[in-house]
C-alpha positions as CSV (number, residue, x, y, z in Angstrom):
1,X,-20.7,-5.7,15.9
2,X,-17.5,-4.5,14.8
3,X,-15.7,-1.2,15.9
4,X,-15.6,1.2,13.7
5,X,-11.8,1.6,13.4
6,X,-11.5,-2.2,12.8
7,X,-14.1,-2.4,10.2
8,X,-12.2,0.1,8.1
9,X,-8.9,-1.1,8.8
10,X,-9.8,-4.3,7.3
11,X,-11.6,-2.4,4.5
12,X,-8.6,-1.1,3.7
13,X,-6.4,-4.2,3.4
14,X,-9.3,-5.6,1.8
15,X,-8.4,-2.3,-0.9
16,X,-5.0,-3.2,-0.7
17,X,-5.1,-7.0,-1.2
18,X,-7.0,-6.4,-4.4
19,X,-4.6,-3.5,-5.6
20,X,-1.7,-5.8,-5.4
21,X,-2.9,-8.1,-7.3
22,X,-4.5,-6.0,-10.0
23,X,-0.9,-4.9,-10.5
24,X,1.0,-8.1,-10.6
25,X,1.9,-9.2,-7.7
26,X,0.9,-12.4,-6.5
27,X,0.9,-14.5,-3.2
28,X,-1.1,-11.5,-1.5
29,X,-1.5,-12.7,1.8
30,X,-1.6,-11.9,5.4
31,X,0.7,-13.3,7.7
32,X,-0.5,-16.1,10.2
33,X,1.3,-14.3,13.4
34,X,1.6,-10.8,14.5
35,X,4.1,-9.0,12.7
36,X,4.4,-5.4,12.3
37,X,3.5,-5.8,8.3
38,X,0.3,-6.6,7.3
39,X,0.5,-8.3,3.9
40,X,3.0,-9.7,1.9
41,X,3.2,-10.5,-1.8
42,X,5.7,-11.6,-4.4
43,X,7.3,-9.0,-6.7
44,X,5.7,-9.5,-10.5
45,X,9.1,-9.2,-12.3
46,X,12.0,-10.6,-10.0
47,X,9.9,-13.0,-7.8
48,X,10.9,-11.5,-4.4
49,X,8.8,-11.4,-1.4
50,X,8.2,-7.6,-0.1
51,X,6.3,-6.8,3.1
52,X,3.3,-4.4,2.8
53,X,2.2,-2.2,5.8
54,X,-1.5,-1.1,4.9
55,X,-2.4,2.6,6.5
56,X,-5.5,4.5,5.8
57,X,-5.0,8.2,4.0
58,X,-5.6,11.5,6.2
59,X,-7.2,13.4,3.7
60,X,-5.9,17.1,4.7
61,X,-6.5,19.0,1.6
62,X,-8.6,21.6,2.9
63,X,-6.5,22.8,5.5
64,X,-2.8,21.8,4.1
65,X,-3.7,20.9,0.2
66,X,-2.1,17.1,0.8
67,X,-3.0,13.7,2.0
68,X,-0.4,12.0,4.6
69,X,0.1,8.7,6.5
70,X,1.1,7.7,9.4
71,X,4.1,6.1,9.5
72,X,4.4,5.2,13.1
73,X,3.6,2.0,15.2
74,X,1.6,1.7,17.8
75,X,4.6,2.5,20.5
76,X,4.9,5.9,18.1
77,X,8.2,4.9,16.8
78,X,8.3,4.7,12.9
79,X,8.5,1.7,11.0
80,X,12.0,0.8,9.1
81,X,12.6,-0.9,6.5
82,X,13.6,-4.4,8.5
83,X,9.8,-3.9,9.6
84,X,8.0,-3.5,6.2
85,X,9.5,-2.5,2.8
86,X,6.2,-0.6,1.4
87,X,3.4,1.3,2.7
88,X,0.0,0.8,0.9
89,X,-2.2,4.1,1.9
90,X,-5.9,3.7,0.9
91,X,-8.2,6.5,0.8
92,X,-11.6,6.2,1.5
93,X,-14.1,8.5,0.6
94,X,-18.2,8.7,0.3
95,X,-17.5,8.2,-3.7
96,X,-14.3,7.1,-4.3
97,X,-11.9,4.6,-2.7
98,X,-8.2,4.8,-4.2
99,X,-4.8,3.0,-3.0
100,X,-1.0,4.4,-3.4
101,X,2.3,2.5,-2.7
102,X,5.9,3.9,-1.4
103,X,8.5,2.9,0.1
104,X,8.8,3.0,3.5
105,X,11.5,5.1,4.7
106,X,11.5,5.3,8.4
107,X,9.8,8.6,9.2
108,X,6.3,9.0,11.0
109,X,4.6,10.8,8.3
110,X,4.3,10.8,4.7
111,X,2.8,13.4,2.6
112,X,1.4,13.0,-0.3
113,X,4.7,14.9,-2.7
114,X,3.9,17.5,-5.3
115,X,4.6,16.4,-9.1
116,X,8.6,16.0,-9.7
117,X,9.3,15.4,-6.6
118,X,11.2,12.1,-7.1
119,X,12.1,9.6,-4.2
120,X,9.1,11.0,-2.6
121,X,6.6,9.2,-5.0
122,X,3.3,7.7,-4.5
123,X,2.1,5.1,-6.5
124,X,-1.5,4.8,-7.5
125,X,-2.2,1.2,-7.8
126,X,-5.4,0.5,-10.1
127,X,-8.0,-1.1,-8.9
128,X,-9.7,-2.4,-11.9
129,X,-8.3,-5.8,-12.8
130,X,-6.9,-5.7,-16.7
131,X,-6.4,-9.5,-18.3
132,X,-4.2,-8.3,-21.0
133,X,-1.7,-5.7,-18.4
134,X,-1.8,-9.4,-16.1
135,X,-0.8,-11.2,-19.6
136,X,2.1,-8.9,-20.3
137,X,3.6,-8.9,-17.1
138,X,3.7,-12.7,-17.2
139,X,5.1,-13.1,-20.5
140,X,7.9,-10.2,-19.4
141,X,8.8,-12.0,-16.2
142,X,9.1,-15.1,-18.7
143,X,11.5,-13.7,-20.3
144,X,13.9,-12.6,-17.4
């Protein structure tokens, strides 16, 4: 049976896999060696491959009002941006299960940011799949 830890890491690349391609991106896939990303995936609108480290959310809203992620490796040393270029937090809860993209900027902790906080921002990828949002994004990067 399957440790606990490992069955919702992979959980949440699962999440993240399927957020990614909700929202354009395509090629998802995990590398074949041991890197220090876990996915990558091919940018929807210029074609380029990013690397995607996928984290699970602290949920510390009762105590501090935010969620965070880890940002560190397993030597405790954060990751930069020659190791991954995103982070892909997914939070898991009893009734809902939600994933959010930033960039990765070489600290060992991101909090969630208030509204209007700018460079800070988290993106909620959707997780429902939407043909016609898939259709438009094509027919845009056609046209580039």
């Amino acid at each position: 049976m399957a440790h606990k830890e490992e069955t919702i890491g992979m959980f949440a690349e699962t999440i993240a896999r399927a957020a990614l391609m909700a929202a354009g991106w395509s090629g998802v896939g995990k590398p074949d060696t041991k890197e220090a990303y876990d996915l990558t995936a091919a940018d929807p609108f210029s074609g380029e491959i990013k690397k995607f480290q996928v984290k699970t959310i602290r949920d510390r809203r009762k105590k501090r009002d935010t969620l965070t992620v880890s940002g560190r490796k397993n030597t405790g040393k954060p990751y930069t941006k020659a190791d991954t270029d995103y982070f892909i937090g997914v939070l898991i809860e009893a009734d809902v299960t939600k994933a959010y993209m930033f960039e990765c900027r070489g600290i060992t902790d991101y909090w969630m940011p208030k509204r209007n906080e700018g460079k800070r921002e988290w993106t909620e990828l959707k997780l429902n799949l939407d043909r016609d949002f898939l259709a438009a994004i094509e027919n845009e990067a056609e046209a580039v």
